[in-house]
N, C-alpha and C positions, 0 to 999 in steps of 0.2 A: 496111413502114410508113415513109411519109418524116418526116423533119424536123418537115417545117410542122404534117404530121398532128399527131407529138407533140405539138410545143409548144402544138396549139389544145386539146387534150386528147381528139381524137378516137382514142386509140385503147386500145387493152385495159389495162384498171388492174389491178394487183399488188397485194393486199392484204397490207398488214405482217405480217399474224395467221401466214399460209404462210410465212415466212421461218425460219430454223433459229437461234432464239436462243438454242437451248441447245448451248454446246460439245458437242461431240462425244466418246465416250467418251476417244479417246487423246490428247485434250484435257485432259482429267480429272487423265488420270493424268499428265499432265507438271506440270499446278496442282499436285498433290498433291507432285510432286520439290520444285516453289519454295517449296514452304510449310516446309522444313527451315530452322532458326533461321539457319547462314550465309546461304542466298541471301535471310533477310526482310532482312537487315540488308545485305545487297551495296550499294553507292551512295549510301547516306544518312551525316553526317554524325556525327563521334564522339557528338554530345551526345546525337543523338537515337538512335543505337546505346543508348547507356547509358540510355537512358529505356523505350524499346521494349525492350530485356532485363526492366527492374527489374517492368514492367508485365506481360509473359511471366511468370515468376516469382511473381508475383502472383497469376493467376488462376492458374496451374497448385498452388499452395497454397494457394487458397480453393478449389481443387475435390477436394484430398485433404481436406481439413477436412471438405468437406461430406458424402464420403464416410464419412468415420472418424464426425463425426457421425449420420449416419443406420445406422452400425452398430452405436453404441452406443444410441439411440433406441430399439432391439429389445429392448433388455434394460434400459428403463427408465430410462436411466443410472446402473448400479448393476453390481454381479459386479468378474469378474479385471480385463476391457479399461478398464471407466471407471478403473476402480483404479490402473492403469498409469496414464493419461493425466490423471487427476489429480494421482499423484506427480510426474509431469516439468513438467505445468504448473507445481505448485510450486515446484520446482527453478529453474526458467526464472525463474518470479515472484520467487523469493528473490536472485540472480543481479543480474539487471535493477534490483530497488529497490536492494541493496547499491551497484552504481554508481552510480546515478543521485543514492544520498546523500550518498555521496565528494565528488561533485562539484559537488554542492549543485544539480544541473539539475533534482530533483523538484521545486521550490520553484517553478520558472516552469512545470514543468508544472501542478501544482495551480491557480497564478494565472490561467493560461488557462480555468482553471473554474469561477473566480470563489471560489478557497479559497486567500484571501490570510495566510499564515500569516507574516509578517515577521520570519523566524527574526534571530537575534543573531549577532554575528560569534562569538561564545562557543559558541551550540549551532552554526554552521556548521563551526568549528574539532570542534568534538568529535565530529562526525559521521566530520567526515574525517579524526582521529586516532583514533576509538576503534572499532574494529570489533567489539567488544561490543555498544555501541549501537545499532550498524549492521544485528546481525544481530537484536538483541529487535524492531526497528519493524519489519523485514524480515518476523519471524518471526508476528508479531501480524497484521501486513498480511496479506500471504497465508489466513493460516487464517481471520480473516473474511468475504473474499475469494472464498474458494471455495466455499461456497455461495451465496452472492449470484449467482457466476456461473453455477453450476449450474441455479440457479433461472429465472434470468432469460435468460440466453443462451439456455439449453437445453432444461431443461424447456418454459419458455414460449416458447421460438422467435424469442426477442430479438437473437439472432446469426443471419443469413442471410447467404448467398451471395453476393447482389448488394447486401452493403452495402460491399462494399469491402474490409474488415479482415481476417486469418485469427483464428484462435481466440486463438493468444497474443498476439497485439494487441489485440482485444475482451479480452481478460482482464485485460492492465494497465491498462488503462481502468478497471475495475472496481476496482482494486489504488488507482488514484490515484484513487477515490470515499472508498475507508477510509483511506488514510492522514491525512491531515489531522486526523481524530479521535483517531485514533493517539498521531498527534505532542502535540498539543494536551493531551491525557492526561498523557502522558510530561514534559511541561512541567511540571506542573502539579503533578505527583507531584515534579519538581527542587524545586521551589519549596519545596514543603511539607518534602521533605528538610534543603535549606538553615536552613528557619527552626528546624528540631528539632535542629542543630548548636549552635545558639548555644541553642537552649531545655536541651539536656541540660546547656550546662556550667552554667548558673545555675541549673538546679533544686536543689542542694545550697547553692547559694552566692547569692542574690539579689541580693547586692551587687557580684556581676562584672560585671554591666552585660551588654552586647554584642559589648565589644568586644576578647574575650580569642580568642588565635589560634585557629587552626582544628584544630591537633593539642590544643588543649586543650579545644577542644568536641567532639572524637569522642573523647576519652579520657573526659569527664564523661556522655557519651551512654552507653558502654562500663559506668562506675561506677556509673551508675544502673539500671542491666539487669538487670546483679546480683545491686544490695539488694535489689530487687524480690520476689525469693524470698521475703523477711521479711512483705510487704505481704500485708492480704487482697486478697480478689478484686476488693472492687469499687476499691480503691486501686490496685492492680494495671489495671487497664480507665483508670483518671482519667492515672495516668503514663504508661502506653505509648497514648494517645491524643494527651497534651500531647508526649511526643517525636514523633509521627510528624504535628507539628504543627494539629492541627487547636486552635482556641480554645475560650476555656473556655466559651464561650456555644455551642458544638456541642457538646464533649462533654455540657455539661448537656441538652441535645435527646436526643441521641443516647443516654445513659443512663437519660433517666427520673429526673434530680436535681431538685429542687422549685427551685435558682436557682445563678446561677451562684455565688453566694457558698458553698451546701454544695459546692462545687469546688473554690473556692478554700480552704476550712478543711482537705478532705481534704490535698490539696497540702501544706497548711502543718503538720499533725498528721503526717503520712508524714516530712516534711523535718525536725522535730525531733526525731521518733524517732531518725531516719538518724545526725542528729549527738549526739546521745545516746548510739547504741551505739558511733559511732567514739570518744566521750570515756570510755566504758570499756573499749577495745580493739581495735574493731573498726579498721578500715582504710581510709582511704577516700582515700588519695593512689594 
């Protein structure tokens, strides 16, 4: 066929469809040599080496999840294996919050979720000096945490594969859903602490005011514990109410007192007892 034929298109056409667009077996297997993580990563530069690892790594742990998932799905998620992998998730969870409250970085993640909790330089300092602290919100967190996650991740199938996260990423997610309530509690209970310092030392003394130190209001909190022994029951309920702060217009709620004033006469009948018995011997320094 000459030239001119072709190019007028007189001559026999080759349809795409015949052509061999499938490599050939020992084609295959030489893709299959490149696809080893050195030669993915041969030629390209550091950043995106570090990216296509972190991404490798990623789905190679979202697809043990999904596996170790759909093996505990057989049994409900319940027996020995969820058992295990509940413990360590915890462990993980406990771990994770513990740092993240050292260093005060839960506080911007919450705020990313719109649980703006505007801690104090006072509770951020005591986070990161008291690991007591550290480990009750830790400890709270988690164990509500975990079934929330169970529920929702798992049972109902709100953790998938192709969302992106593995399990114990989906699960502090869930970890920084409770905390906030947590904390917010824990506050709240500080609070009520605080004001029951300065309530225990005047309750024998009304005329201390507020503003007696602080070794002298958990010495008077201490002193009033006590007497308490002496008190009937329902006196007993009105003082260890008023120390653990709550007002006298709750405890009258909260008791079933007809106003806040039969509170206030308990209080005052209790408080002259008290100094009654210490004027014939009792002790009250």
């Amino acid at each position: 066929m000459s030239d001119s034929e072709q190019i007028a298109g007189k001559g026999p056409v080759v349809s795409a469809r015949v052509q061999p667009l499938q490599p050939a077996e020992e084609v295959l297997a030489d893709l299959e040599v490149l696809a080893s993580p050195p030669e993915m990563v041969r030629g390209i530069s550091a950043a995106h080496v570090a990216e296509a690892h972190q991404l490798r790594e990623s789905l190679l742990r979202r697809a043990a999840d999904q596996r170790l998932r759909d093996e505990m799905a057989r049994y409900d998620f319940t027996g020995e294996m969820y058992q295990r992998f509940e413990n360590e998730l915890a462990r993980y969870g406990m771990s994770v919050l513990r740092g993240w409250m050292y260093t005060g970085y839960i506080f911007k993640l919450t705020a990313t979720r719109k649980f703006f909790l505007a801690p104090t330089d006072v509770e951020l300092e005591e986070l990161q000096r008291d690991s007591d602290a550290r480990e009750e919100l830790a400890t709270m967190t988690v164990a509500l945490a975990l079934p929330r996650f169970r529920q929702h991740a798992l049972v109902e199938g709100g953790w998938r594969y192709e969302g992106g996260a593995s399990l114990p990423t989906y699960f502090m997610g869930a970890c920084l859903f409770i905390f906030p309530n947590e904390f917010r509690s824990r506050r709240a209970q500080q609070k009520r602490w605080s004001r029951a310092l300065a309530q225990g030392a005047i309750l024998l003394d009304p005329d201390a005011g507020i503003t007696a130190d602080l070794e002298s209001q958990a010495l008077g909190r201490i002193r009033v514990r006590d007497d308490l022994g002496r008190a009937g029951e329902r006196t007993r309920a009105i003082v260890a109410l008023t120390l653990d702060g709550y007002s006298q217009e709750e405890i009258a709620e909260l008791l079933g007192e007809a106003s806040v004033r039969a509170v206030e006469g308990a209080l005052y009948r209790w408080r002259k007892t008290e100094q009654e018995h210490a004027l014939e011997g009792g002790d009250l320094s």
